[in-house]
N, C-alpha and C positions, 0 to 999 in steps of 0.2 A: 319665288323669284330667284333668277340664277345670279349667283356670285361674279360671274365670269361679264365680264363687259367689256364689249370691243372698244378698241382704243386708251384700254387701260393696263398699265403694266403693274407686272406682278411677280414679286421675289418667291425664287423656288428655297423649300425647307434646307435641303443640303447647303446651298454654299451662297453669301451674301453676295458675289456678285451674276449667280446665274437669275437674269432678270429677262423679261418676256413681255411683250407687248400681244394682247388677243384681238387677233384677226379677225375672226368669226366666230360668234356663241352659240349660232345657231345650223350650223353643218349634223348632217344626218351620216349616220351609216347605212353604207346600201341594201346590205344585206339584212339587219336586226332593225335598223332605223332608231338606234340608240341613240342620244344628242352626244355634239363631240364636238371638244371646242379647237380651233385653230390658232395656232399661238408660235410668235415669233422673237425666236432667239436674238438679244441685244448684246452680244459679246462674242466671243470667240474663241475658239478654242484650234489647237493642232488639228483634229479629226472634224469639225465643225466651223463653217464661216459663219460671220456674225448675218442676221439675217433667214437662219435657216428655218423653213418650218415644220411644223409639228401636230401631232393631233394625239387628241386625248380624248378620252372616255366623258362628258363634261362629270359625271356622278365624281369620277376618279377626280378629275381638276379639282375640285371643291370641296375635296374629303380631307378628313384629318389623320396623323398620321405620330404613332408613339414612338418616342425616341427612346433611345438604351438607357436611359436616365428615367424612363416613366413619362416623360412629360408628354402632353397629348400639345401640339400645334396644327396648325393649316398646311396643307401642303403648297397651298401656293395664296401669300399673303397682297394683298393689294398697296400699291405704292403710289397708286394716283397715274395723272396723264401723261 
């Protein structure tokens, strides 16, 4: 079952407020037809309005990822609706 559920938002590893609400978990790629989740940015930045969207690899969305410390976390942690 995928991690990824639309309408739920989800804190990225790097920086507690880059937060993302997923659009769709079940978008295809056209070309490999890999799944790819769709997911929208909640904040904002200089280079980036809040709002913006984005697509991921879903395997990539739901993988874990070691920090310079060793520690192994999610790369993108669930924070509910």
């Amino acid at each position: 079952m995928s991690k990824a559920v639309e309408g739920l938002r989800y804190r990225h590893y790097k920086k507690e407020s880059m937060v993302y609400t997923v659009v769709h978990a079940g978008a295809l790629d056209c070309e490999s037809v890999k799944p790819l989740v769709v997911y929208r940015s909640e904040y904002e930045t200089p280079d980036h309005p809040m709002g913006t969207l984005w697509v991921r690899d879903r395997a990539d969305f739901e993988s874990k990822v070691t920090l310079a410390d060793g520690t192994v976390v999610d790369r993108f942690t669930e924070i509910g609706g």
